[in-house]
N, C-alpha and C positions, 0 to 999 in steps of 0.2 A: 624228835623232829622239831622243826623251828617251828615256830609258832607264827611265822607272817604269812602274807594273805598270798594267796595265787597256787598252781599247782607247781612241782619240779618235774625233773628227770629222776630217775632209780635206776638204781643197780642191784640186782641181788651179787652180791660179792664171793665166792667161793672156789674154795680150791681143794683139788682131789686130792691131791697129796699134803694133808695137814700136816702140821707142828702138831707135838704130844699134848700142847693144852691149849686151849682157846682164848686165852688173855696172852697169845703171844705177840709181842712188841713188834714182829714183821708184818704181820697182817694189818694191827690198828696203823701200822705207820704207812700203811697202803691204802688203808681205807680212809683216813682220818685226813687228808686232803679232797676226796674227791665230797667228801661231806661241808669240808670248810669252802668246796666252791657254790653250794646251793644245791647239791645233790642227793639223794635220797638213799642211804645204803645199808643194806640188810645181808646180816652176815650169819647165816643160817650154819648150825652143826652138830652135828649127829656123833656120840660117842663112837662108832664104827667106824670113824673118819680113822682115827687114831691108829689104826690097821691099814691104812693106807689102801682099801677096799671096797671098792663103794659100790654099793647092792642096789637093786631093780627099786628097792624103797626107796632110797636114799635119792634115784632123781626122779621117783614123783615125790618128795618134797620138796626135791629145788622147782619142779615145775608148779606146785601149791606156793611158793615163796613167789615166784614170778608172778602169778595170777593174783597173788593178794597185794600186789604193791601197786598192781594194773588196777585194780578194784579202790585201793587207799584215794581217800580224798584229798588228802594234798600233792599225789602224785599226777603226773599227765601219765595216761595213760597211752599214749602215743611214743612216750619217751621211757620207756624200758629197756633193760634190758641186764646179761648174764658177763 
């Protein structure tokens, strides 16, 4: 996260249908703009993802990723979202 002063926008960033590994070059090339605009992006992932399957766990963690980026201090919490 930057280090300057004020709060941003966030995105928890995620997709149900993964790439087999999570340093995949389509995702950070998606996500790696909306961060160079002043945005806040958290890209949460769950080895289960990989299965293309995603379990009753899986979105109360995305819903725990939302809540904690509404809670972060340098985020606005008004400015969330999925």
């Amino acid at each position: 996260m930057s280090s300057g002063n004020g709060t941003r926008p966030a995105v928890v960033f995620f997709m149900v249908f993964a790439p087999p590994y999570k340093e995949e070059k389509r995702i950070l090339a998606l996500a790696k703009p909306l961060a160079k605009s002043g945005m806040v992006v958290l890209i949460p992932w769950a080895d289960k993802q990989t299965k293309n399957n995603p379990m009753v766990d899986d979105i109360e963690g995305l819903v725990d990723a939302f809540m904690y980026l509404q809670e972060h201090e340098q985020v606005d919490r008004k400015r969330v979202g999925m």
